[in-house]
TORDRENPA-428971 format. One record per residue: residue in one letter; z, x, y of N, C-alpha, C, CB in turn. Coordinates in steps of 0.1 Angstrom, whole numbers, padded with zeros to 4 digits, always signed. Glycine has a CB too. Example, Ala and Ser with C-alpha at 12.3 -4.5 7.8 and 13.67 -1.06 7.14 Angstrom:
a+0078+0132-0057+0078+0123-0045+0078+0132-0033+0090+0113-0045;s+0071+0128-0022+0071+0137-0011+0079+0129+0000+0057+0141-0006;
This chain:
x-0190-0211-0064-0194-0197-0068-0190-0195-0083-0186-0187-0059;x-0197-0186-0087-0195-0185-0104-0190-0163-0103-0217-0191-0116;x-0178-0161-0115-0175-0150-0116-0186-0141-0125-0163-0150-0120;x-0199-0148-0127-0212-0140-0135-0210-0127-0131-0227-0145-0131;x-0212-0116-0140-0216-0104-0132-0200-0098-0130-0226-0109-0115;x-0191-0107-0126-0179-0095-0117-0173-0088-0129-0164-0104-0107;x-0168-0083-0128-0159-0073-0133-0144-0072-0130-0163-0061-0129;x-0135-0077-0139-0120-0081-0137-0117-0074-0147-0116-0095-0136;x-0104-0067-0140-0095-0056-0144-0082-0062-0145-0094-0043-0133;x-0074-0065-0155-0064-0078-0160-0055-0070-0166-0069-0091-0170;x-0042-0073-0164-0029-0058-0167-0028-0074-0177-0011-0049-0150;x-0024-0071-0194-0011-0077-0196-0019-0090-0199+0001-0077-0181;x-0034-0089-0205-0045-0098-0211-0044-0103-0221-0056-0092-0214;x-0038-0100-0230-0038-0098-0244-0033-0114-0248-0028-0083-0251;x-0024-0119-0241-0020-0133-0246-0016-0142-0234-0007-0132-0258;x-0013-0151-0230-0007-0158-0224-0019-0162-0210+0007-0151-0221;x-0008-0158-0199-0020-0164-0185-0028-0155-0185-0015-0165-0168;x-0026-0141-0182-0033-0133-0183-0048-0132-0191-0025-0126-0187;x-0043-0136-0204-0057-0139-0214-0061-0149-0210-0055-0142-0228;x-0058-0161-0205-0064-0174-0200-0069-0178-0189-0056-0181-0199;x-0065-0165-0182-0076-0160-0170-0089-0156-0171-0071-0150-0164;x-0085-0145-0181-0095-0136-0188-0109-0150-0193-0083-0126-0205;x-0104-0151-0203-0113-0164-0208-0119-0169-0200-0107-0175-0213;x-0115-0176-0191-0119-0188-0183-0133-0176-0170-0100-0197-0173;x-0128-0164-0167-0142-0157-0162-0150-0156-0170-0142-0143-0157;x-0149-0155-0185-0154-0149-0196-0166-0162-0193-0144-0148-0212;x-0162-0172-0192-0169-0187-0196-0187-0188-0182-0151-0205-0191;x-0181-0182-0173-0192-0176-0162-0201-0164-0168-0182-0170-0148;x-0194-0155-0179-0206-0146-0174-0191-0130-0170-0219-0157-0156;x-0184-0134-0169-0181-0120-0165-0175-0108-0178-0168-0123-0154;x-0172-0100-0169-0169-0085-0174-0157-0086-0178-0171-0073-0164;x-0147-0082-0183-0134-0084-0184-0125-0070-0189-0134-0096-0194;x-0120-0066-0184-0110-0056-0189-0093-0057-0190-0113-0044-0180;x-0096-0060-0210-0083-0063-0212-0077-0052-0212-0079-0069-0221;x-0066-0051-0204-0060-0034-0200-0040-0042-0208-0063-0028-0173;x-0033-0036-0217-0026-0043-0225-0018-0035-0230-0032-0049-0233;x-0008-0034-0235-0001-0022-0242+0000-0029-0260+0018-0019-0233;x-0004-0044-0266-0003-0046-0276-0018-0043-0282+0003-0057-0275;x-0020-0031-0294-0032-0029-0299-0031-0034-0312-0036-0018-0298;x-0012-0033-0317-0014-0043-0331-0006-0053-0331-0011-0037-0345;x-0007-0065-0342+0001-0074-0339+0015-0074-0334+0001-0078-0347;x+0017-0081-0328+0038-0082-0327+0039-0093-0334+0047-0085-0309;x+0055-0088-0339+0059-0093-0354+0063-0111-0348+0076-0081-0364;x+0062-0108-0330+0066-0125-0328+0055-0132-0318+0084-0127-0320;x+0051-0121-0309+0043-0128-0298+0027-0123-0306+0047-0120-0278;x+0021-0134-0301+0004-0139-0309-0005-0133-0297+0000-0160-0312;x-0014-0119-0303-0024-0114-0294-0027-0106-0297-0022-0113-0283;x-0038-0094-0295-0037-0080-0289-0047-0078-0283-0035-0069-0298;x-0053-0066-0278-0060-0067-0270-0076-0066-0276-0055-0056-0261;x-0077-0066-0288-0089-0066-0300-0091-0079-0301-0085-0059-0316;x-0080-0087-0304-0079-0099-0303-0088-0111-0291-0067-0098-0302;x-0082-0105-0280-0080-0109-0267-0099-0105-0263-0065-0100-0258;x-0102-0097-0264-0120-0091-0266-0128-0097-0271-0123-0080-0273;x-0124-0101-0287-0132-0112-0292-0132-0121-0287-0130-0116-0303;x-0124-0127-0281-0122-0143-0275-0133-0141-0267-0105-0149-0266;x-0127-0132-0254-0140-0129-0244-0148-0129-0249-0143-0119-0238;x-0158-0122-0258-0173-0124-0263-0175-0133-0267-0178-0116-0271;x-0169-0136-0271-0171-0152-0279-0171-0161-0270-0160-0157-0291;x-0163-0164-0259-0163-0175-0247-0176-0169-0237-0146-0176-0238;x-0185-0157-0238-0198-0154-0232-0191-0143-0222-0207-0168-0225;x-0186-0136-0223-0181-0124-0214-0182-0115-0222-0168-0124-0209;x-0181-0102-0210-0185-0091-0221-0169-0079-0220-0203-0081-0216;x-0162-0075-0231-0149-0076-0230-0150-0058-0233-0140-0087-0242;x-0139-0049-0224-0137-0035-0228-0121-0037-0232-0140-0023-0214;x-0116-0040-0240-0101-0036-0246-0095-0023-0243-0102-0037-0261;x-0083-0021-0237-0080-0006-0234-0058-0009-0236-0089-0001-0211;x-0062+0001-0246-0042-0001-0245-0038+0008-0230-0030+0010-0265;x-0027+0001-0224-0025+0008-0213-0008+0000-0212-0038+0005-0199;x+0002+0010-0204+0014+0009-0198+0011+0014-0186+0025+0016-0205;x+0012+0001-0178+0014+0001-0164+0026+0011-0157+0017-0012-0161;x+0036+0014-0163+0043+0027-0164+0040+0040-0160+0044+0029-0173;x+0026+0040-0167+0022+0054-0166+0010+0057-0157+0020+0060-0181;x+0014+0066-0146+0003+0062-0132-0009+0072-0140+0010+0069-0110;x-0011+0078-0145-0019+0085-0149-0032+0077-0157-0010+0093-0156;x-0025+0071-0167-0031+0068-0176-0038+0053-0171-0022+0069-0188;x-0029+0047-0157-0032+0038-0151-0047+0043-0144-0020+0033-0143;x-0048+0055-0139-0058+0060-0131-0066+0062-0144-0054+0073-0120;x-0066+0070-0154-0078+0073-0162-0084+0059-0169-0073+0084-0173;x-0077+0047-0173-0078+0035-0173-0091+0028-0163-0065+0031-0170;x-0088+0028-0151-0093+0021-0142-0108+0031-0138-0081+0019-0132;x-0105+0040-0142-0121+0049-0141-0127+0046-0150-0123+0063-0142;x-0127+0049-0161-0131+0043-0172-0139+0028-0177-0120+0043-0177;x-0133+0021-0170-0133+0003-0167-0148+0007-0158-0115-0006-0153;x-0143+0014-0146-0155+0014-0138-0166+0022-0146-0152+0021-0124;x-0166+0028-0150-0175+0038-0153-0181+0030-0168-0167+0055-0154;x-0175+0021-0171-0180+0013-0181-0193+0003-0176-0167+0004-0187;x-0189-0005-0165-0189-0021-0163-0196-0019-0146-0169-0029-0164;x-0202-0003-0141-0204-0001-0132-0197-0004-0117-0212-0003-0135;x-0179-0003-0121-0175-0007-0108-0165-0018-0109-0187-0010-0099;x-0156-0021-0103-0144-0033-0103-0144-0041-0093-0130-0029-0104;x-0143-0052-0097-0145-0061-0083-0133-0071-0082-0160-0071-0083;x-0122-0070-0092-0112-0080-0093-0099-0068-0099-0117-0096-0104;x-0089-0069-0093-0079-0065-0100-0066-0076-0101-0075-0050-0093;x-0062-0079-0109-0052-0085-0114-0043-0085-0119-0054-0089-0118;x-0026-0085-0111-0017-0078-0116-0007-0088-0124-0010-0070-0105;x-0011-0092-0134-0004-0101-0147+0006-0094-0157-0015-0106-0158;x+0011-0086-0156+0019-0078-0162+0031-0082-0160+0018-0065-0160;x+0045-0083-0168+0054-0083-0162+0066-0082-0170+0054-0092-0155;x+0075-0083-0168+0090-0076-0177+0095-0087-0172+0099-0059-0174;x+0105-0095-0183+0115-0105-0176+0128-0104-0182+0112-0120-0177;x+0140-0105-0178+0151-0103-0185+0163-0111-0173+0152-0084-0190;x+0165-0122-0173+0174-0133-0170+0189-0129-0172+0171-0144-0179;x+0195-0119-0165+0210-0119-0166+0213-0119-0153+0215-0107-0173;x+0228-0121-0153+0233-0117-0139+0238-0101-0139+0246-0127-0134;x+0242-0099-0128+0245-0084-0125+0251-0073-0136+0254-0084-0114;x+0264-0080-0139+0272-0074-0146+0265-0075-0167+0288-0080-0140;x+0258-0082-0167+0253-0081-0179+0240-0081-0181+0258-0090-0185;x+0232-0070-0170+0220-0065-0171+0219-0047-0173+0213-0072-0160;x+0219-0042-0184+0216-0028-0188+0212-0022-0176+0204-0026-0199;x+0211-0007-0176+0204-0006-0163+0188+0001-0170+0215+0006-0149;x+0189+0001-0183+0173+0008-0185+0168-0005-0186+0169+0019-0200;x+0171-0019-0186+0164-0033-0186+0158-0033-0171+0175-0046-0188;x+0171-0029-0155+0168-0028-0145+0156-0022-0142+0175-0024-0140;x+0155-0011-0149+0148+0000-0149+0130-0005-0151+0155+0009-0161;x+0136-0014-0162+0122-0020-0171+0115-0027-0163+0124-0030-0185;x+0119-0038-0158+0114-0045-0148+0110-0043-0131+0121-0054-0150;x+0114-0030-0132+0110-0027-0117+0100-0017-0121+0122-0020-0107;x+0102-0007-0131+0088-0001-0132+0076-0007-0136+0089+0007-0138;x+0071-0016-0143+0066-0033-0152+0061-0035-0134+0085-0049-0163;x+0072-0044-0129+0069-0052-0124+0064-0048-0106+0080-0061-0129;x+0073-0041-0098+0070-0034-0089+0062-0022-0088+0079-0032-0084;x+0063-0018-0097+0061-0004-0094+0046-0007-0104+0076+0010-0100;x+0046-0009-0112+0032-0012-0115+0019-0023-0112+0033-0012-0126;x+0028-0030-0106+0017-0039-0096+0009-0029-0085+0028-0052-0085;x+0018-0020-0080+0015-0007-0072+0006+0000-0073+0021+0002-0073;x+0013+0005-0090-0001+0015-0091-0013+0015-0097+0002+0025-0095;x-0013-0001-0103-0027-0006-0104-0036-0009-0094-0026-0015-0111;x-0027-0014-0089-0040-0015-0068-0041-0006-0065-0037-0021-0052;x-0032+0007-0065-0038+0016-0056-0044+0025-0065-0028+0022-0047;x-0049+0026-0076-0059+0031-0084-0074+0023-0079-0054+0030-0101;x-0069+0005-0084-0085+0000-0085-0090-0001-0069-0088-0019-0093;x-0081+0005-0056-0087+0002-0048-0100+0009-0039-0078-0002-0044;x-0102+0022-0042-0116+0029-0039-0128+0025-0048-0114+0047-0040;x-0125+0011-0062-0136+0011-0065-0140-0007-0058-0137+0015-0082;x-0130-0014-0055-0127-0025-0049-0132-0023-0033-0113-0028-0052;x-0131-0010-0027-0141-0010-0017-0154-0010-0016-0139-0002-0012;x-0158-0006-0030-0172-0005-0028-0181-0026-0034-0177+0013-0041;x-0172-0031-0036-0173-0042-0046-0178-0056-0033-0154-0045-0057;x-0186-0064-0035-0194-0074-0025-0184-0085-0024-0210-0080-0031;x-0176-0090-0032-0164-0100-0033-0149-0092-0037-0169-0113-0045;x-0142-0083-0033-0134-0079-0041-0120-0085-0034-0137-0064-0043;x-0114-0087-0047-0101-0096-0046-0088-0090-0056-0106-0111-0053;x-0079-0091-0049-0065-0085-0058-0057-0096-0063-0054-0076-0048;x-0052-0099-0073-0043-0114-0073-0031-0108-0078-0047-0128-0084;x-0021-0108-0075-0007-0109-0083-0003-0118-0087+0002-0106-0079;x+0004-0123-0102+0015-0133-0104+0026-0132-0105+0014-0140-0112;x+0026-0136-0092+0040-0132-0084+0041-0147-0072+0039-0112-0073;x+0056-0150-0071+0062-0157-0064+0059-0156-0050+0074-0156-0066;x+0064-0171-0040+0061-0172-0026+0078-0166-0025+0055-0190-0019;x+0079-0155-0012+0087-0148-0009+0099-0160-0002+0081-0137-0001;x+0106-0165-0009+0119-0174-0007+0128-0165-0010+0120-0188-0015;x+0133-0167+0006+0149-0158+0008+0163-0165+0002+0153-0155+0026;x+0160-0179-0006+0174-0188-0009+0183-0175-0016+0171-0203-0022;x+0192-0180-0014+0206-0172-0025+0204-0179-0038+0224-0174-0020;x+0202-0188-0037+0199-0196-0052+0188-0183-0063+0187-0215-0046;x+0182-0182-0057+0173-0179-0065+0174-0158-0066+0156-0188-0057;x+0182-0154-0062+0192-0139-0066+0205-0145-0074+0198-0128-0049;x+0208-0153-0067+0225-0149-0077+0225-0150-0092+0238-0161-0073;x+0213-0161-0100+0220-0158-0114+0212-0149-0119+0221-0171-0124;x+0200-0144-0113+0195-0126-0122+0185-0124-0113+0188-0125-0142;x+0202-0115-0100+0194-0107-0087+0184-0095-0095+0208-0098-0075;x+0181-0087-0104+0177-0082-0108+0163-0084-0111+0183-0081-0112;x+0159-0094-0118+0146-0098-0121+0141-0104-0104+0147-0111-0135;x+0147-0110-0100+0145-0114-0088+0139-0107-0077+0155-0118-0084;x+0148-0095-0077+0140-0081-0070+0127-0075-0077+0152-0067-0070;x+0126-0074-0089+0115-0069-0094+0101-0079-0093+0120-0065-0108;x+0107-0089-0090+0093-0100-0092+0093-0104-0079+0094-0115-0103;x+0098-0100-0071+0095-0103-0052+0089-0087-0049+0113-0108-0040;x+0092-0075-0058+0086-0066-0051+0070-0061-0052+0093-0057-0053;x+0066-0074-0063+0051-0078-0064+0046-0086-0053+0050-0087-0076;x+0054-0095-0045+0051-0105-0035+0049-0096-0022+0063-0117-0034;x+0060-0085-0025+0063-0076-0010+0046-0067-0011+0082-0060-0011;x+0040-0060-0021+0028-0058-0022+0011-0068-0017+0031-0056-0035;x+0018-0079-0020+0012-0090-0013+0010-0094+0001+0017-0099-0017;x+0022-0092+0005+0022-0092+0018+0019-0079+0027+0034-0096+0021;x+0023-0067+0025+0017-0059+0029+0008-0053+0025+0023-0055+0031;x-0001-0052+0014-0015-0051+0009-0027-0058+0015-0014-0054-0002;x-0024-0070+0019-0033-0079+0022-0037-0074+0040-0026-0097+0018;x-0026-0076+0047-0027-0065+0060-0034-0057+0062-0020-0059+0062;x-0028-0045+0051-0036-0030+0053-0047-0029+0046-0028-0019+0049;x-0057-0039+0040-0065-0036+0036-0077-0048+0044-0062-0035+0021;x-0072-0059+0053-0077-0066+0056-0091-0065+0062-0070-0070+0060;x-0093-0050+0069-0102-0046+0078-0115-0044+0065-0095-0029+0088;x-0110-0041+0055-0119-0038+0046-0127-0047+0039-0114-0033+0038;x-0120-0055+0034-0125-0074+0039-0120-0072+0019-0151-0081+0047;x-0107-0067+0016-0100-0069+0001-0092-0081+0001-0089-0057-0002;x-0098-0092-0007-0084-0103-0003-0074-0097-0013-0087-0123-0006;x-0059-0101-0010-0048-0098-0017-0040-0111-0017-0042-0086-0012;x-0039-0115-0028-0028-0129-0026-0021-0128-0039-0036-0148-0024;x-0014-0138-0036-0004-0143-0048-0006-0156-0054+0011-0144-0043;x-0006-0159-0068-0007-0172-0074+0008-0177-0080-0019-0172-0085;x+0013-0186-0082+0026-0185-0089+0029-0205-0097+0040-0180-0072;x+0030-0207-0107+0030-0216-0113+0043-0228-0107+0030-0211-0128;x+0038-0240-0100+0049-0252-0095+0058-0254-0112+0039-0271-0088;x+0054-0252-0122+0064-0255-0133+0066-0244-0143+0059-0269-0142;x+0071-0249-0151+0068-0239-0163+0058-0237-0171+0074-0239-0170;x+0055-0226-0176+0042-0228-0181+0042-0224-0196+0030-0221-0173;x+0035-0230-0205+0039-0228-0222+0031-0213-0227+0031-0242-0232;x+0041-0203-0227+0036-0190-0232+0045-0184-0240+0033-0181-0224;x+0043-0176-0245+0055-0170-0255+0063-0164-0249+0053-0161-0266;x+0063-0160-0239+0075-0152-0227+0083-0161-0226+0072-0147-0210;x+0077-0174-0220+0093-0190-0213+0095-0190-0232+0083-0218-0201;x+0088-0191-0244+0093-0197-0252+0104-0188-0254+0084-0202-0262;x+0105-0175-0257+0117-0164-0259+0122-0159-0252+0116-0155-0265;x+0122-0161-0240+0129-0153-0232+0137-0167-0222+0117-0141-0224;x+0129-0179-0221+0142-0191-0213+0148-0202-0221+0134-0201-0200;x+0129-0208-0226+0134-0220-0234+0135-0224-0243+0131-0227-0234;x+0134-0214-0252+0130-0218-0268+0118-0230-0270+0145-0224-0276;x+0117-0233-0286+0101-0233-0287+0106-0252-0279+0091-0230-0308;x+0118-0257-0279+0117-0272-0271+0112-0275-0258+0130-0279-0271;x+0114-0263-0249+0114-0264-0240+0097-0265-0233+0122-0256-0238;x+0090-0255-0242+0082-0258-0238+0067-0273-0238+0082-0249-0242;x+0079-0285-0244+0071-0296-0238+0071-0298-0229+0070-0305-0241;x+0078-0290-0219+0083-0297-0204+0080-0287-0195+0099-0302-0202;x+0064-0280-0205+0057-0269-0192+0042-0277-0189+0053-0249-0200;x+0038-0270-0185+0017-0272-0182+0017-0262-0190+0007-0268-0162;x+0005-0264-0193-0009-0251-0203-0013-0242-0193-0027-0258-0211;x-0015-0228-0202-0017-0219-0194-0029-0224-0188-0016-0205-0200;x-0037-0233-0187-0049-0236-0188-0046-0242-0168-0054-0249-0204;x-0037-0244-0165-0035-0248-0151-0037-0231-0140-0014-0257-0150;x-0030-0223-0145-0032-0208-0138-0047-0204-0140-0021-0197-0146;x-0049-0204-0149-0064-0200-0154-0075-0210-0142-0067-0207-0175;x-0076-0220-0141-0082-0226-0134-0079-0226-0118-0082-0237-0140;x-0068-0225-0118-0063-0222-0102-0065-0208-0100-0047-0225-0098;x-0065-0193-0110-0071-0183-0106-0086-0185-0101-0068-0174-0115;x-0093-0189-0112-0107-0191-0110-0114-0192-0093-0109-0205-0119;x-0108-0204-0086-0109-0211-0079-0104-0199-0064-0102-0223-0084;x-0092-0193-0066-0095-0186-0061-0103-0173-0057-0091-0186-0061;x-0107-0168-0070-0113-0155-0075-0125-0156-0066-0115-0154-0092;x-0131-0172-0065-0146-0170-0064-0144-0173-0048-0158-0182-0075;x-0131-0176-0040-0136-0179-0027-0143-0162-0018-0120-0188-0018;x-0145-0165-0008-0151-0152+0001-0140-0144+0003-0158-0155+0016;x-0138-0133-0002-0123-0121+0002-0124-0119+0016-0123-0102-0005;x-0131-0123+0024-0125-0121+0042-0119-0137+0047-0143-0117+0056;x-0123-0149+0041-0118-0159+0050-0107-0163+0034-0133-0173+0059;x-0100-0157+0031-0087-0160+0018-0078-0144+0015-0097-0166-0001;x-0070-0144+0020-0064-0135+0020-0050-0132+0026-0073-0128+0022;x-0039-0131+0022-0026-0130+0024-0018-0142+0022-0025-0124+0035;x-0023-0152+0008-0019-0162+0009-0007-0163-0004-0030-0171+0010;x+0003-0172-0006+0008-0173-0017+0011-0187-0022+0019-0166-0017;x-0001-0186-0037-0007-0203-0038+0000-0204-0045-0022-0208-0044;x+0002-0219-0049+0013-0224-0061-0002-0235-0067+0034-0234-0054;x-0001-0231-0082-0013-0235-0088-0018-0249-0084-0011-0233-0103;x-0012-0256-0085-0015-0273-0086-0023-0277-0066+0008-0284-0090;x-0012-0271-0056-0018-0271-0045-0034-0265-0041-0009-0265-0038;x-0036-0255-0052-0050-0247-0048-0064-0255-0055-0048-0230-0055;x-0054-0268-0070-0069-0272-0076-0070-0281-0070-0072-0275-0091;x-0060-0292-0062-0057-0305-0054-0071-0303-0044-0038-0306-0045;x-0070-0290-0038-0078-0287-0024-0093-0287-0033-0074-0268-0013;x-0095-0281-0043-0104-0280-0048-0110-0293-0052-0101-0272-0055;x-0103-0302-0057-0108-0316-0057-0105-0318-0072-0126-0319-0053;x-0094-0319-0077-0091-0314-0085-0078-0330-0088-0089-0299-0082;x-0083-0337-0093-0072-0351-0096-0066-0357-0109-0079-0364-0092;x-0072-0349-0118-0061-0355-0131-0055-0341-0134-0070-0364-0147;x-0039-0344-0133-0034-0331-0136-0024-0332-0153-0022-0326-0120;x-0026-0346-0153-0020-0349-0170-0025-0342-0181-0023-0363-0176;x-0038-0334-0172-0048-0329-0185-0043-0312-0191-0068-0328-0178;x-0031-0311-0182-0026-0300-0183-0010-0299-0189-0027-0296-0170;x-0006-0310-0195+0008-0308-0197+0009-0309-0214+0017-0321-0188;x+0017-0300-0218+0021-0297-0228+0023-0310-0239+0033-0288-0225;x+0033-0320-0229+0034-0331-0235+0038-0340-0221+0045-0329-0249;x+0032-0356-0219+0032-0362-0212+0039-0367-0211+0026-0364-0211;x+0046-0373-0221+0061-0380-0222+0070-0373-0219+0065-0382-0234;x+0069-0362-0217+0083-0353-0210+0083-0346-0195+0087-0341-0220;x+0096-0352-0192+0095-0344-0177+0088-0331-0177+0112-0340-0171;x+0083-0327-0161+0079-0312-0163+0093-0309-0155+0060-0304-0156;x+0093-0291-0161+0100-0284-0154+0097-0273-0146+0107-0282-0159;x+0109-0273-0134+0104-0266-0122+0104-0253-0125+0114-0268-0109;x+0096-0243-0121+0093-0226-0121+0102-0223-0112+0078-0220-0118;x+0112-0209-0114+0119-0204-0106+0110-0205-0090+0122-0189-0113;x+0114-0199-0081+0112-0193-0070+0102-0204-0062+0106-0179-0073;x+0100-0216-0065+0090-0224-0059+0101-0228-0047+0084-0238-0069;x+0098-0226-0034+0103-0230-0022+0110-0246-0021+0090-0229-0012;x+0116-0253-0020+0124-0265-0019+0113-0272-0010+0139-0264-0013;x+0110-0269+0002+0100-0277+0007+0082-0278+0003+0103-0274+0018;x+0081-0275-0007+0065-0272-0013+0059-0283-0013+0064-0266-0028;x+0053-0290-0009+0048-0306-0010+0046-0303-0028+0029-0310+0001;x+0042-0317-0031+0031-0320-0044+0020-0327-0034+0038-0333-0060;x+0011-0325-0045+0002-0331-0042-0002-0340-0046-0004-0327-0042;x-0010-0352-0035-0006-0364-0037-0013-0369-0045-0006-0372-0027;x+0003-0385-0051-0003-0386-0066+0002-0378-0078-0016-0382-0066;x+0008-0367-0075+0010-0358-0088+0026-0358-0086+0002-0340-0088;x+0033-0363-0100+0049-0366-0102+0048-0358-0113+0055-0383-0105;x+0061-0350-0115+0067-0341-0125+0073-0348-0133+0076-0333-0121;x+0075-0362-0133+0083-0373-0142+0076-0376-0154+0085-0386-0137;x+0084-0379-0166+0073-0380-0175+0069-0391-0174+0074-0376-0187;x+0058-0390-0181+0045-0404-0182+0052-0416-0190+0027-0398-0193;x+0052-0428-0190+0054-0441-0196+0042-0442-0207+0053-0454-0185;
């Protein structure tokens, strides 16, 4: 199935997965709404949403650029009408947005707490429940979050329970979204990267710029959204994929074509379950 024609509504476009998502419908034929809060450069991260539009047209999509803070439910609702009333209607909403801030308890601000629960829960929220009376009317309509498979370890709260809550209360949307909308035939799932992935968030905010030889290209999410985007929203729905498992099914066998650098170990992405298979054939070790 090809995303020709659809119309995807993308929080948080402007650079990274989000944009690499964006692109990769663009490459079918689709509609794209970069919905973004960067309209001019940042003095460190590479994008905006003017930016991010050209790419789209230029990769054969047709791009509406819209500055927006997920923050603000209002402007989230006049946003998402708009989109529709552009592009005749939404058929994909995509919650790529997100706030990250890596502390433990006692040395996390609470307007940081604050940041990443409104960012990350609370606007995963109220972007679905805006796009979703136009996502009813839509022939394939699909919700994706990137957001984590709900692993209850302690490992993965104790060194920054904070971010941890705010990026599972995306997954908790997942799970109970996909339910209550099931009758409607909305899929709702989760995608979430087995490693790290090279974007300017892991480069400033975990690993600095070394680390990122020892991610995949955003080019691994982009293609594992794809793949889901185009299955049927009644028989795919309430799942939480981890990228590499979803292209493996897809038929999908050289995954070297994705790593930052091959000579170096990859590294593991928070929140990936301990028991997650790989898929066979595919080693995180680096290449000889």
């Amino acid at each position: 199935m090809s995303l020709a024609g659809k119309t995807l509504f993308i929080t948080g476009a402007s650079r990274g997965i989000g944009f690499a998502i964006a692109e990769r419908a663009a490459r079918d034929g689709a509609n794209i709404v970069i919905a973004a809060k960067t309209a001019e450069p940042h003095k460190k991260l590479p994008g905006t949403i003017h930016s991010a539009a050209e790419a789209v047209e230029k990769a054969g999509g047709r791009a509406l650029p819209l500055v927006l803070d997920v923050r603000e439910a209002d402007a989230v609702t006049e946003a998402v009408d708009q989109a529709a009333a552009h592009f005749g209607g939404i058929d994909i909403c995509i919650n790529n947005a997100s706030a990250i801030n890596l502390t433990n308890t006692l040395d996390t601000p609470m307007r940081r707490f604050d940041l990443m629960h409104e960012v990350n829960t609370r606007g995963t929220f109220v972007v679905t429940r805006a796009c979703m009376p136009h996502l009813m009317k839509a022939a394939n309509p699909h919700v994706l979050m990137l957001s984590p498979p709900l692993d209850m370890s302690p490992k993965w709260f104790a060194p920054h329970v904070a971010y941890t809550m705010a990026k599972y209360g995306m997954s908790m949307c997942v799970l109970g979204m996909a339910e209550e909308f099931r009758g409607q035939g909305i899929a709702v799932n989760a995608l979430w990267p087995r490693t790290g992935v090279a974007t300017a968030a892991i480069e400033f905010a975990i690993t600095g710029e070394e680390g990122l030889k020892h991610c995949r290209t955003v080019d691994i999410m982009a293609d594992a959204a794809h793949a889901i985007l185009t299955k049927p929203a009644r028989e795919c729905t309430g799942n939480f994929f981890i990228d590499d498992l979803v292209l493996y099914a897809e038929g999908e066998r050289d995954f070297d074509k994705y790593r930052v650098d091959p000579t170096q170990a990859l590294m593991p992405d928070f929140f990936v379950p301990d028991d997650t298979p790989l898929p066979p054939g595919v080693s995180l070790q680096a290449k000889s």
